[in-house]
C-alpha positions in Angstrom: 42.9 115.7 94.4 46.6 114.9 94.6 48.5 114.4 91.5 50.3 110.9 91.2 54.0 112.0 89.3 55.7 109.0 88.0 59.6 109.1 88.1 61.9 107.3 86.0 63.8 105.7 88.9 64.2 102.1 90.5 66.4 102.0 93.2 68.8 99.4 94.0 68.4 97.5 97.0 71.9 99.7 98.3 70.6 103.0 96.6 67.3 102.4 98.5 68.8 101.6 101.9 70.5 105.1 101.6 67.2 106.5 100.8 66.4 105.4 104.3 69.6 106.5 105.7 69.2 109.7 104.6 65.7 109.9 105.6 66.6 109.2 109.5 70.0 111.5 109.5 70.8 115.2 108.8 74.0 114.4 107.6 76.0 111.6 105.7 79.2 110.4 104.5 78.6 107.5 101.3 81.8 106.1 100.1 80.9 103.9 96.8 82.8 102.3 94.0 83.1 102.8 90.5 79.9 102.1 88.9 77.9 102.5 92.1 75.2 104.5 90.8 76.0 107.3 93.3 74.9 110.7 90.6 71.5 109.2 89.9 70.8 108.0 93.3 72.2 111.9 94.6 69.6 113.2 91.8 66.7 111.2 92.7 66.9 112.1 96.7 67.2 116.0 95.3 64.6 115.6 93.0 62.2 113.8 96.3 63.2 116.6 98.7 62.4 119.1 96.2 59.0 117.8 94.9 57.6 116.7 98.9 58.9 120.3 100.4 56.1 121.7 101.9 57.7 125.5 102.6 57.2 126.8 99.2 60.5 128.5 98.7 63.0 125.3 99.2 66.1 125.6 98.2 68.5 122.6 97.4 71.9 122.0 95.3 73.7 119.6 94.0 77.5 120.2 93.8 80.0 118.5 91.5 83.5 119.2 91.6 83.6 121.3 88.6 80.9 123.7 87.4 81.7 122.2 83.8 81.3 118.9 85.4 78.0 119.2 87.0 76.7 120.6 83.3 78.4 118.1 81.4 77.3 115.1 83.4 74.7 115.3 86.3 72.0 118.3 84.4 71.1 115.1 82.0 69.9 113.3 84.9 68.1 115.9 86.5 66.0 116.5 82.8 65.7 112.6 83.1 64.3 112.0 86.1 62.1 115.2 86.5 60.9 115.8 83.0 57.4 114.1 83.5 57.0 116.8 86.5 53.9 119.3 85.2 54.9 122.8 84.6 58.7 122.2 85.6 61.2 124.6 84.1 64.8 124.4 83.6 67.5 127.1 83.0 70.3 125.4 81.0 72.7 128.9 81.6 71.8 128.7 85.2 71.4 125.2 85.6 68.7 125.9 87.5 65.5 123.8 87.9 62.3 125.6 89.1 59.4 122.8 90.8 55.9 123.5 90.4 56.0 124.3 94.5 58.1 127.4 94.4 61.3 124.9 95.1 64.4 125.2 93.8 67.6 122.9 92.9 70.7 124.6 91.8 73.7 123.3 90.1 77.1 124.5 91.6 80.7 123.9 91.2 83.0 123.2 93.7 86.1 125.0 92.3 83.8 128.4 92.4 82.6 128.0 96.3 82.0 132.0 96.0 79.0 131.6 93.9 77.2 129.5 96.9 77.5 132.5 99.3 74.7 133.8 101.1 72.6 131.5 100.1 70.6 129.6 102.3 70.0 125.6 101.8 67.7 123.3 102.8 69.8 120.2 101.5 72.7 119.4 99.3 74.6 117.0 98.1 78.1 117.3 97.9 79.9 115.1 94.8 83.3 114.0 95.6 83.8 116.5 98.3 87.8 115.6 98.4 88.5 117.5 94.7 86.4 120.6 95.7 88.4 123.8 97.5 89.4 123.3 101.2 87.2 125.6 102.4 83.7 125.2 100.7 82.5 123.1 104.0 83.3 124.6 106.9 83.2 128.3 105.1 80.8 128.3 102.8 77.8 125.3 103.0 77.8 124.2 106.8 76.6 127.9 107.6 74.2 128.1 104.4 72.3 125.2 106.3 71.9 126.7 109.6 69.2 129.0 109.4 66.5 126.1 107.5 68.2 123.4 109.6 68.9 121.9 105.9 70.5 118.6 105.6 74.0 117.6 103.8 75.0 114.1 101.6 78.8 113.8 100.9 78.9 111.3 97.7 82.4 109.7 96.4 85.4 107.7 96.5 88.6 108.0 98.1 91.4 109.0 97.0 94.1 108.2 99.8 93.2 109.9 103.4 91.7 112.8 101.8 89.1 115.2 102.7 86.2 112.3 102.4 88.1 110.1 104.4 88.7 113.3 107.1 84.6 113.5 107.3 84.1 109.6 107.0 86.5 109.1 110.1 84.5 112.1 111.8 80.8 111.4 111.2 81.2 107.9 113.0 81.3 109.5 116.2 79.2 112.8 115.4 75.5 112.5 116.3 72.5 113.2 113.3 75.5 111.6 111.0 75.8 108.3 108.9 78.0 106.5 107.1 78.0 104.2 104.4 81.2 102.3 102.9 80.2 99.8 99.7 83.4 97.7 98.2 82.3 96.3 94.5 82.8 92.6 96.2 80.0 93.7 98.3 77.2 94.4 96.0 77.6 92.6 93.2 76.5 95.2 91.0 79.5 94.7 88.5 79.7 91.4 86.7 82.1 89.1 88.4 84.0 88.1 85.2 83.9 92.3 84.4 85.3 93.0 87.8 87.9 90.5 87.3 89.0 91.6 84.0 89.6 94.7 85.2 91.6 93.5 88.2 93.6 92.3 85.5 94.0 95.2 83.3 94.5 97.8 86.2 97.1 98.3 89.1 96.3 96.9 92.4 96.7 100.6 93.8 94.0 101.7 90.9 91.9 98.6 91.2 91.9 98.7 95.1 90.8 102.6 95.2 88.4 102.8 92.6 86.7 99.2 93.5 87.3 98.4 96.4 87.4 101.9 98.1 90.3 101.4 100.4 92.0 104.6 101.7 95.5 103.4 102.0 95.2 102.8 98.5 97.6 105.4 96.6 99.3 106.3 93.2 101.6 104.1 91.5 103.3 107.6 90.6 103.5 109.2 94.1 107.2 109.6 95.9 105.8 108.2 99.3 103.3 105.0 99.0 100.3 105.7 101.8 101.2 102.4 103.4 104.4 104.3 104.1 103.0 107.2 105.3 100.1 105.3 107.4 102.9 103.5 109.2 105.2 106.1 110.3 101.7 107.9 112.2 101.1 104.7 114.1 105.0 104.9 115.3 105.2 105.3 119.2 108.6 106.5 119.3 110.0 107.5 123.1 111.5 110.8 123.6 114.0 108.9 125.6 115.1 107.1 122.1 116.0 110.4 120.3 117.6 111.7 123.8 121.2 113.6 122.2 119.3 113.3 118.3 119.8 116.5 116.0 116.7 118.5 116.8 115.6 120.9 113.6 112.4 123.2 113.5 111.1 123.2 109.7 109.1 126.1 109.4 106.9 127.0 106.0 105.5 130.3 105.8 102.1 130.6 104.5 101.9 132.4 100.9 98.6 133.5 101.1 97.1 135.0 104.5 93.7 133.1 104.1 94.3 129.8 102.2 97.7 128.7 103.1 98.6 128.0 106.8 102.3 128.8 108.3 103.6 125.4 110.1 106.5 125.1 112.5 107.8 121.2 112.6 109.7 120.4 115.5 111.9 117.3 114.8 114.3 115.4 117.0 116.1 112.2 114.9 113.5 110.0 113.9 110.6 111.6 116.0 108.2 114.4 114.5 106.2 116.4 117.1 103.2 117.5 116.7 103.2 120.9 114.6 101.6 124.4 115.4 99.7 125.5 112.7 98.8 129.4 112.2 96.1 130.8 109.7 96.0 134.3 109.0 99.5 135.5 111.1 101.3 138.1 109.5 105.5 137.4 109.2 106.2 139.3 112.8 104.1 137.5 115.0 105.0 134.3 113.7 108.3 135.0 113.7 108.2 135.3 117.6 106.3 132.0 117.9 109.2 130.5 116.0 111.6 132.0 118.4 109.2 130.8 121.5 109.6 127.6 120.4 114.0 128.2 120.1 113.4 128.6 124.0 111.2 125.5 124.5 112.5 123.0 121.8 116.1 124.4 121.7 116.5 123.0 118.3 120.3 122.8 116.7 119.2 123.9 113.5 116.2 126.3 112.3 115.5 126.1 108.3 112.8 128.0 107.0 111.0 128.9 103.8 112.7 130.8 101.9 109.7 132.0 99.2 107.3 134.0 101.7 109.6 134.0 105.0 111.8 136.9 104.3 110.0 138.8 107.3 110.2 135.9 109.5 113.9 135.7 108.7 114.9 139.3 109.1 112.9 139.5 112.2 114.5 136.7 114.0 117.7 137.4 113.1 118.0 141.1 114.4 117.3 139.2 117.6 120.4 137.7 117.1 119.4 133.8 115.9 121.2 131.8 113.2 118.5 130.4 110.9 119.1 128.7 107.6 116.8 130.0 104.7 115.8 127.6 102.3 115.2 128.0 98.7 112.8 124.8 97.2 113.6 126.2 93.8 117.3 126.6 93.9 120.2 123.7 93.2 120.5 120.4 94.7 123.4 119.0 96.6 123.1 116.3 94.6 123.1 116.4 90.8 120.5 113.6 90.6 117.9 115.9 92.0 116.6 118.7 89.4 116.4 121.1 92.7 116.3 121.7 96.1 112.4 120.5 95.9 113.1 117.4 94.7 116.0 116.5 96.9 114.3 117.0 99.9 111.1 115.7 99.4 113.3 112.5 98.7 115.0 112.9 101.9 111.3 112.8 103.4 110.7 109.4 102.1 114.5 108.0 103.1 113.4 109.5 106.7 110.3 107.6 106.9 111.8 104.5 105.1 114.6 104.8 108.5 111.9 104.2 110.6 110.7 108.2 111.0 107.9 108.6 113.2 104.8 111.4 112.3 101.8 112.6 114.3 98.7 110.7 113.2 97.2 114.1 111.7 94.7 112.6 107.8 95.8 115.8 106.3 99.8 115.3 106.8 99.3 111.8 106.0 97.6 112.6 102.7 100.3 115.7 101.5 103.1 113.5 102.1 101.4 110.5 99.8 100.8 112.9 97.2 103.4 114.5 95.1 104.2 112.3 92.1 107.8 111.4 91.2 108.9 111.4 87.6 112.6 112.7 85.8 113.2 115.4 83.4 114.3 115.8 79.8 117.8 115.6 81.2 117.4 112.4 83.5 117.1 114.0 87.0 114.6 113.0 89.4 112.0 115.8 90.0 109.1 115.8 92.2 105.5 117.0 90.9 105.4 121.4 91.5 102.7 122.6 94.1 101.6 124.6 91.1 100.7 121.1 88.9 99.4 119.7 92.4 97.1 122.7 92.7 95.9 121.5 89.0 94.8 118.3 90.4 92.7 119.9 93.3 95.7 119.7 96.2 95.7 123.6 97.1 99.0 123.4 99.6 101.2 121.0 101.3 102.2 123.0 104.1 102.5 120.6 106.6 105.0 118.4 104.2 106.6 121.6 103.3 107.8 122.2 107.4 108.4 118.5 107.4 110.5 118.6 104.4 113.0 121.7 105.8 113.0 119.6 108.9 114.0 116.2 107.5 114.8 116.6 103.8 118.4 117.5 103.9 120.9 115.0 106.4 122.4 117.4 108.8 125.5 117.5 111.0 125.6 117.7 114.7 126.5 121.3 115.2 129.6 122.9 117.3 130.0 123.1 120.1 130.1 126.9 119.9 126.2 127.9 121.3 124.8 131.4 122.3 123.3 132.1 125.4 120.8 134.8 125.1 118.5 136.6 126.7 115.5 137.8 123.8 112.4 139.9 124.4 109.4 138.7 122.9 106.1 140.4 123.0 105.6 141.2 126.7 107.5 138.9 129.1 111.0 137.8 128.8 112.3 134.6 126.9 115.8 132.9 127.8 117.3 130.2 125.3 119.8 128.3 126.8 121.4 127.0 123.8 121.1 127.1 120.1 123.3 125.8 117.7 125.2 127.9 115.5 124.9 125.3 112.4 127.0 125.7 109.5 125.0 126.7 105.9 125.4 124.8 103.1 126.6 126.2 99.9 123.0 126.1 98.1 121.3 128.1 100.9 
């Protein structure tokens, strides 16, 4: 005779129209406001899938941003809402919950994706996918599905065009996916003169992201507003207009061989071309992409990295190219600026604010609206460190970085003195009609 198990759980007319979302789709993206209700209805469809799997060894997760997180705040639920389950056992060091059915729901962290590997999943919930690393996705969970077929929930809110907004964007035109936006003014769940009050008491940036769930919606701290940012990617700018325009490649050198990526920015005035982006290239082959695109963009000026780039320097120079290393740490030009950092993330935001036009790429749009701006304990302007950004779940801003050595510092049409050389790079034969000697500043 079947056993009738009673869980503590009434869903919400929105909370139970995911219920049937989910139940139709493999995968989906839920965007939600403050106060949604998002963990309990992410622990209730875990709890369901695990309790009505018929296999016998099921496997599910839920993952949080932060193992501490997931422990702190979402195990209370899971003890909540399955406790009246017979013969149920938890693990509170594992955070591990065994069913009666031979099922299983773990408890992950997404700032520890190495402690998901090799796993295999039959569903998951992911909890505000956008503060987890980069890679825990497309590395670590989309293949721990594939061999079950298991399903996949992305849960949270935006934070400016982030990760979430990446896969929201995505999943409307991917079949077996669904998505779900819900504004606060939609629901109703909050009180009206609660939602107002805290209209009141909060910024419209604040109140507009974490109610409203609007993506443009940025930091009042942040150098570059998103609006800002969102406008210069829908700028159609003619390659006729920048025609005799100072043309710079800004190239960042990855610091790590698997997380960071190496970017090469091609820039000509007011127009930003689309960027190559390299993963995993070591500091000579890059180097002779960098001088592939001295033949094909014939920039005036070629300012790179000067932290990880040493190789890519020394290499193109014993070709014989002028290039301009860059130091982000070292001295403004302008005592205002605490460094070199500072000063030319500032000259990103006087670009765009000219009328600079970017290639509509989420995750360049969402570096460049995300350092914060502040001043020091002697009065200069300084831009957040990558190092504090890391802190706050943004692991690299290369793209912004190649942007910034392209646009950051204001440049002077170079001499008329150019090279013509004739280079050998890797098997064929490269000629680059012109490059601009270019003079260095002081600070480099």
């Amino acid at each position: 005779m079947t056993q009738e198990i009673h869980i503590p759980y009434t869903p919400r007319k929105y909370q139970l129209e995911l219920h049937e979302l989910t139940a139709k789709h493999r995968f989906g993206v839920v965007v939600c406001h403050r106060r949604f209700g998002k963990t309990l209805f992410a622990v209730a469809t875990l709890v369901h899938a695990a309790l009505s799997f018929n296999g016998g060894d099921g496997r599910f997760g839920y993952i949080a941003p932060y193992y501490k997180q997931a422990k702190k705040v979402t195990w209370d639920y899971f003890k909540k809402l399955a406790y009246n389950i017979p013969d149920i056992k938890f693990y509170e060091s594992e955070l591990k919950i065994d069913f009666p059915n031979g099922t299983q729901i773990h408890l992950f962290g997404g700032d520890n994706p190495d402690a998901l590997r090799g796993m295999y999943l039959d569903g998951v919930v992911i909890d505000e996918v956008a503060d987890s690393r980069p890679n825990l996705w497309g590395e670590v969970i989309r293949p721990a599905l594939s061999d079950r077929l298991g399903w996949a929930l992305f849960i949270g809110t935006f934070k400016g065009v982030d990760k979430l907004y990446e896969l929201y964007q995505s999943a409307q035109d991917s079949p077996g996916w669904f998505t779900r936006l819900y504004s606060a003014l939609e629901t109703n769940i909050i009180d009206p003169e609660e939602l107002e009050s805290a209209r009141r008491d909060m910024t419209a940036v604040q109140f507009a992201r974490e109610f409203l769930c609007d993506p443009m919606a940025g930091s009042d701290d942040v150098l570059v507003p998103m609006i800002l940012a969102m406008e210069a990617s829908k700028r159609d700018i003619h390659d006729a207009a920048v025609k005799g325009a100072i043309r710079v490649l800004g190239v960042d050198v990855a610091r790590s061989p698997t997380g960071d990526k190496s970017v090469i920015f091609p820039v000509a005035g007011l127009k930003a071309y689309p960027p190559l982006v390299f993963q995993g290239m070591n500091n000579v082959d890059l180097a002779h992409k960098v001088m592939w695109q001295i033949k094909t963009f014939e920039p005036d000026y070629v300012r790179i990295d000067a932290g990880r780039g040493e190789g890519v320097i020394d290499t193109i120079r014993s070709h014989g190219f002028k290039v301009m290393e860059v130091n982000f740490g070292g001295s403004s030009t302008n005592p205002i600026y605490a460094n070199c950092r500072s000063e030319m993330m500032h000259g990103v935001l006087d670009w765009i604010e000219r009328g600079g036009s970017i290639p509509n790429i989420p995750q360049l749009i969402n570096e460049i609206s995300s350092p914060y701006v502040g001043s020091n304990d002697h009065g200069k302007l300084v831009v957040e460190s990558k190092k504090n950004m890391k802190g706050r779940g943004i692991d690299s801003t290369d793209y912004l970085d190649a942007l910034a050595l392209a646009v950051g510092i204001k440049l002077r049409a170079p001499n008329s003195n150019m090279v013509n050389k004739i280079i050998n790079v890797s098997k064929g034969l490269v000629t680059s009609r012109r490059f601009g000697k270019g003079r260095l500043s002081s600070q480099y």
